[in-house]
C-alpha positions in Angstrom: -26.8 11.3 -39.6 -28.4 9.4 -36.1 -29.1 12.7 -35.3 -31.4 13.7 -37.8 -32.9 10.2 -38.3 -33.9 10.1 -34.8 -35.8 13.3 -34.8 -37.5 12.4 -38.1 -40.3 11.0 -36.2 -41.2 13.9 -34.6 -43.8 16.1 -36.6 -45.2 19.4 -35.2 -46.6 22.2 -36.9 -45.4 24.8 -34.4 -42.3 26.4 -33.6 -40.6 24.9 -30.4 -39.0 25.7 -27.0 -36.4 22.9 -26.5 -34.5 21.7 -23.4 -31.8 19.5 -23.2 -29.9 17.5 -20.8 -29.4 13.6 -18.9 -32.0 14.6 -16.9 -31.1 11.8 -14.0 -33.6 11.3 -11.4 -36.0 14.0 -12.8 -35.5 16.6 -9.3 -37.1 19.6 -8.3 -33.8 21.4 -10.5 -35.0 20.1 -13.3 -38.7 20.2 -12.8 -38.3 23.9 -12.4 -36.6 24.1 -15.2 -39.4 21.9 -17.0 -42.1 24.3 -15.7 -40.0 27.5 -17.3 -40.2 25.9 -20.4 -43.3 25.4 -20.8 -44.1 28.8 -19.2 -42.0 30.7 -21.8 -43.3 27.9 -24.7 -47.0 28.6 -23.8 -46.5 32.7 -23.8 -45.4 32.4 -27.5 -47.8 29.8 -29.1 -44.5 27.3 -29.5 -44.2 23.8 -28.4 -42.6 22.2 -25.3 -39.6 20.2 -26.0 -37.5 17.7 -23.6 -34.6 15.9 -25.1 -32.8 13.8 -23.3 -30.4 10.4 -23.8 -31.0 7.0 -23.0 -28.0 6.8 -20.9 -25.9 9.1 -19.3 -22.7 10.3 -21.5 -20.0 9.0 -19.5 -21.0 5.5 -19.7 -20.0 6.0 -23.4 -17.2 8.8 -22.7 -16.3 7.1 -20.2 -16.7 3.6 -20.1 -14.1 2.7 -17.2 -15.7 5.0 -15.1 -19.5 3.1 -14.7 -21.8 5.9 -13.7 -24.3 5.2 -11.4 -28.0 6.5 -12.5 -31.2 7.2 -10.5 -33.4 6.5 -13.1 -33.7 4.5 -15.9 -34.0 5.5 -19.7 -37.5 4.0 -19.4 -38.3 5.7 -15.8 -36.7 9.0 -16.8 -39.4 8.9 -19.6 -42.2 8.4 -18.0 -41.3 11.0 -15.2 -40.8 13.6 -17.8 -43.9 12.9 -20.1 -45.6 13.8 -16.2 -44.6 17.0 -16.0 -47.0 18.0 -18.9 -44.8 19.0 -21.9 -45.7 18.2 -25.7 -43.0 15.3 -26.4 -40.2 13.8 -24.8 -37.4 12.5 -27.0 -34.8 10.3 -25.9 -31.8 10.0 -27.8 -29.4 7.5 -28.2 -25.8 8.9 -26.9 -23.3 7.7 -29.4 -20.0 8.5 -30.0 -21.2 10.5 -33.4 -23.6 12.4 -31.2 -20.8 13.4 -28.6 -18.8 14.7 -31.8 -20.8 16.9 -33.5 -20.5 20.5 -32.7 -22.6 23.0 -31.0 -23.3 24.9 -34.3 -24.1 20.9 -35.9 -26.5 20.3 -33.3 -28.4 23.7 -32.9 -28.4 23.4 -37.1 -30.4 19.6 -37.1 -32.5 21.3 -34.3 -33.8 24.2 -36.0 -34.0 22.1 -39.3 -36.2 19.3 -37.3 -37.9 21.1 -34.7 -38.1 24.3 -35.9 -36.3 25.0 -32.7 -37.2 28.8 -31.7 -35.2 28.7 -28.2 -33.4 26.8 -25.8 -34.3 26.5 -22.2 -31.2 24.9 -19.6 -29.6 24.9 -16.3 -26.6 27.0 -15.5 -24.0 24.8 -16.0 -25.4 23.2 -18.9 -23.2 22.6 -22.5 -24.1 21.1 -26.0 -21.9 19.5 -28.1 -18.6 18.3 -28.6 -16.1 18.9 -25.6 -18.7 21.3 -24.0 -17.9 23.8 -26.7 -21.6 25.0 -26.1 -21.8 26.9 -23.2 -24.5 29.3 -22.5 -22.5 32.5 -23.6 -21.3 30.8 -26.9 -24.9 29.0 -28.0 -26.2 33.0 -27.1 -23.8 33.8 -29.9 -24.6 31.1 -32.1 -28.1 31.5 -31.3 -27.8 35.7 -32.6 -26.7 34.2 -35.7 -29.5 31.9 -36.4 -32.4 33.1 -35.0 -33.5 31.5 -31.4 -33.2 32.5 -27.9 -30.9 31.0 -25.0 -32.5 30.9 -21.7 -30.8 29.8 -18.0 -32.7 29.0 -15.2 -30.6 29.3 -12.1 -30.5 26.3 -10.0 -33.0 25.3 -7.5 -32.0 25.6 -3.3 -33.2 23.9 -0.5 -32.0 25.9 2.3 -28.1 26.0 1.8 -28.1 22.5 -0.9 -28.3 23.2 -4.2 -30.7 20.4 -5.9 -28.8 18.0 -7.9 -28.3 14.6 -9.3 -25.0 14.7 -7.6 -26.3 15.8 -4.3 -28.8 13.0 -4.0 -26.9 10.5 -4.6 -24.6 11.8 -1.9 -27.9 11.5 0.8 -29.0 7.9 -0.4 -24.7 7.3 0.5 -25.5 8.1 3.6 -29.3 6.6 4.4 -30.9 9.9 4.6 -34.0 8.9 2.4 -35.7 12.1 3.9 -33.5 14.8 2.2 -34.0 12.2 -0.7 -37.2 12.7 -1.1 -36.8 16.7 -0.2 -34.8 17.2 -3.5 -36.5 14.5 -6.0 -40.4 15.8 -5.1 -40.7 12.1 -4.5 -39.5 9.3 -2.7 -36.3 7.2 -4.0 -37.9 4.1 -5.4 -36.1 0.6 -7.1 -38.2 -1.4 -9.5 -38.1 -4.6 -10.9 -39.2 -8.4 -11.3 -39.6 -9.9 -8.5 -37.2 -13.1 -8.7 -36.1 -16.0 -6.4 -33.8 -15.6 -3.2 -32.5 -18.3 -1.2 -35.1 -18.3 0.8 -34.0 -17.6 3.9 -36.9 -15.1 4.8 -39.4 -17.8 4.4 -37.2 -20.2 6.6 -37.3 -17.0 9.5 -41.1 -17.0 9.2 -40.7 -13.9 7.3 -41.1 -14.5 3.1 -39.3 -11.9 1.4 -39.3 -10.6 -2.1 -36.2 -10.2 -4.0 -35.8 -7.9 -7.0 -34.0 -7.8 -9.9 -33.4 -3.8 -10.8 -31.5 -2.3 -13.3 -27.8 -2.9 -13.8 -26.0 0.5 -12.8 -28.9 1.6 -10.7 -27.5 3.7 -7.3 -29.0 2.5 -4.4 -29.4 3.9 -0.7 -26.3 2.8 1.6 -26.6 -0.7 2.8 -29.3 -1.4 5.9 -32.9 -1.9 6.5 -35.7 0.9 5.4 -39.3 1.5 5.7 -40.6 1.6 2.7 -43.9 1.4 0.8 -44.7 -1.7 -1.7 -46.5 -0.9 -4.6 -48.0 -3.9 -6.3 -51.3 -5.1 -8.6 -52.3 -1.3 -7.9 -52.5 -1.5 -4.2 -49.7 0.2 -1.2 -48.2 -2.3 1.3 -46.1 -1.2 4.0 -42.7 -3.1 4.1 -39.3 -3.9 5.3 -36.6 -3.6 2.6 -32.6 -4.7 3.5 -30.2 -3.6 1.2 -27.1 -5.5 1.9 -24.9 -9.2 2.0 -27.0 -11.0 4.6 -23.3 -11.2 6.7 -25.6 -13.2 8.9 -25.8 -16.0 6.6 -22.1 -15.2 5.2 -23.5 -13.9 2.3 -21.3 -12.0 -0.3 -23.7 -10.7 -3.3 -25.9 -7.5 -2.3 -29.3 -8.0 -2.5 -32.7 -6.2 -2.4 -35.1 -8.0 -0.5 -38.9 -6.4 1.2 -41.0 -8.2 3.7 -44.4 -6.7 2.7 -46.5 -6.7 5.9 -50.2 -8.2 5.8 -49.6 -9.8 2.6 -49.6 -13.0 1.1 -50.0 -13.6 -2.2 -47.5 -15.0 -4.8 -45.4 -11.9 -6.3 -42.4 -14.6 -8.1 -42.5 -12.7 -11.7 -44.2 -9.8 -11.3 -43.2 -6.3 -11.2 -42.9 -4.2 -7.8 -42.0 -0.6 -7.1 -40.6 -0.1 -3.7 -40.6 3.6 -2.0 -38.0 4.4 0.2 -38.9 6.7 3.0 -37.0 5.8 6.2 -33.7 4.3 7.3 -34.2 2.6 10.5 -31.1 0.8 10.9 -27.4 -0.3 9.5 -27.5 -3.9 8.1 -25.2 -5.9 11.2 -24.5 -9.3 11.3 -26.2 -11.1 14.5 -25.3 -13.9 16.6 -27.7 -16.2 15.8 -31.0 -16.6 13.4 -32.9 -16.4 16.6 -31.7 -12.8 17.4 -31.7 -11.7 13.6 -36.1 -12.9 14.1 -35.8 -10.5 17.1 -34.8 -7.7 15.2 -37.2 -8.3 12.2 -39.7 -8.3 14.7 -38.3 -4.7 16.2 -37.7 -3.6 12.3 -41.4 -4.6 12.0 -42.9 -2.8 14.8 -40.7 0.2 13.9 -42.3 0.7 10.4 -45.5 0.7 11.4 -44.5 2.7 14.1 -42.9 5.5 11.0 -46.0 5.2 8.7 -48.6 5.8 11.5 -46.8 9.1 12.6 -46.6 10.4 9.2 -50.0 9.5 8.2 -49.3 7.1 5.5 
C-alpha cells in the first residue's frame, strides 16, 4: 500500500505525537497548532510528527476545480522543518490515499509511527469522505490506544487565521493583514527568466520570474517589496499585471531592484511583498508610465524608511 511504503523510511525509536493536514501557507493557525504538538510531544518523551501532502487534495478530488496554493510542496517543507519538530513527511495525495478509511489510516499510523496521539485543528477530518472527524477518530482512538487533541483556531481581532482568509487579503492588495496572519510576508520565488524587455528600454531593467504553476498571487498592481538574492536584501518595485500599456495580455511578475546591477538571468530570487502602492493602470504614453516608476520608486523608499527596513 503507498501508504505504508511511504512511511517506511521513517525510523524512530519513540512513540509519536502526529499532526496532519495540507498545511497551505504554514500561518500563525497552524504554527500554533505546531507549537501544541510539540508542547504535548515533549511532556511525554514522544516524538513530533508533521504529515502533510505534496499537493492539496482537490487538485486530485477535484481536478476541474484548480486550487490555488500559497506555498509549494517544496516551500511548505522547509517552513515546517522551521518550526522545530522531529520530521516532516510529505505524502503523495493519491486517489488510494483519499480512499482508505479513517480506521485504515490511524491503523498504518500506529503500525509505522508508533502513533501515540493526534494533534489537529477544529475542523480537521482523516480519511475517506471526511468520515474522520474529531468525535469519531476520539472513538476510534478509545479503541486503539492514542489520544485526539483539537486546538481551537487562532484570532486576530475578529479574523479567524486561515488559508482561506489570506488568500482573500492578497485578492484585495492588502499585503499588511498578509503578513499579520502568515507571521511573515507573502513571498513568490523562482528563476529569474527573460521578459521583453521593455523595463530595460524605460531605463528601468526588470527581472521576470518564473513561479510555480498554481501559485495565488496578490491582486494585480505595483508593491514594495524586498529582493532577496546571492544572500543579500534589495529594496524593489514588483508589478503584477498585463503591461495594458504595452497591450499586453499574459500576467507577468516583474521587480525593479533599486541600487542594483548585476546579471540575475537564471538565478533564483525570493521577492517579499509588504506594500501595495498602487492598481496596475494603463498610461498614455511610455513617457508618463517613466513618471510613475519614478513616483513608484520614490514611494518605496519612502515605505521602507518609515518602517525601518
Amino acid at each position: 500500500m503507498q501508504l505504508e511504503q511511504e512511511l517506511a523510511g521513517f525510523t524512530s525509536g519513540r512513540e509519536s505525537m502526529v499532526a496532519i493536514g495540507v498545511f497551505d501557507g504554514v500561518h500563525l493557525g497552524h504554527k500554533y497548532l505546531i507549537s501544541r504538538l510539540k508542547e504535548l510531544a515533549g511532556q511525554q518523551g514522544r516524538s513530533s510528527v508533521v504529515i502533510t501532502f505534496d499537493k492539496h487534495p482537490h487538485e486530485v478530488l477535484k481536478p476541474n476545480s484548480q486550487p490555488l496554493f500559497l506555498t509549494d510542496a517544496s516551500e511548505k517543507a522547509e517552513l515546517l522543518s522551521k518550526e522545530g519538530v522531529d520530521a516532516v513527511i510529505v505524502l503523495n495525495f493519491t486517489l488510494e490515499l483519499s480512499r482508505l478509511s479513517a480506521r485504515d489510516f490511524v491503523n498504518i499510523l500506529l503500525a509505522k509511527l508508533k502513533m501515540r496521539g493526534l494533534v489537529m485543528g477544529p475542523d480537521f477530518a482523516l480519511g475517506k469522505r471526511g468520515e474522520g472527524s474529531i468525535p469519531a477518530l476520539r472513538q476510534i482512538g478509545e479503541e486503539l490506544g492514542f489520544s485526539v487533541t483539537a486546538i481551537p483556531a487562532v484570532h486576530i481581532g475578529s479574523d479567524i487565521v486561515s488559508s482561506t482568509a489570506i488568500r482573500g487579503a492578497m485578492a484585495s492588495g492588502d499585503m499588511e493583514k498578509v503578513q499579520s496572519m502568515m507571521g511573515r510576508p507573502f513571498s513568490l520565488h523562482g528563476q529569474v527568466i527573460h521578459g521583453h524587455g521593455r523595463g530595460t528600454g524605460l531605463g528601468f531593467p526588470t527581472i521576470n520570474l518564473n513561479v510555480s504553476k498554481g501559485k495565488s498571487l496578490p491582486s494585480d498592481g505595483v508593491y514594495a517589496t524586498l529582493a532577496h538574492t546571492n544572500n543579500l536584501d534589495y529594496l524593489s518595485v514588483t508589478n503584477i499585471g498585463t503591461d495594458p500599456t504595452f497591450g499586453g495580455t499574459e500576467r507577468t511578475i516583474e521587480s525593479f531592484i533599486l541600487d542594483y546591477q548585476a546579471d540575475l538571468y537564471g538565478r533564483e530570487v525570493k521577492i517579499d511583498f509588504k506594500h501595495k502602492l498602487r492598481d496596475e493602470i494603463k498610461f498614455r504614453s511610455a513617457v508618463e508610465l517613466t513618471q510613475q516608476i519614478e513616483l513608484d520608486i520614490r514611494e518605496t523608499r519612502k515605505y521602507f524608511t518609515n518602517h525601518n527596513q
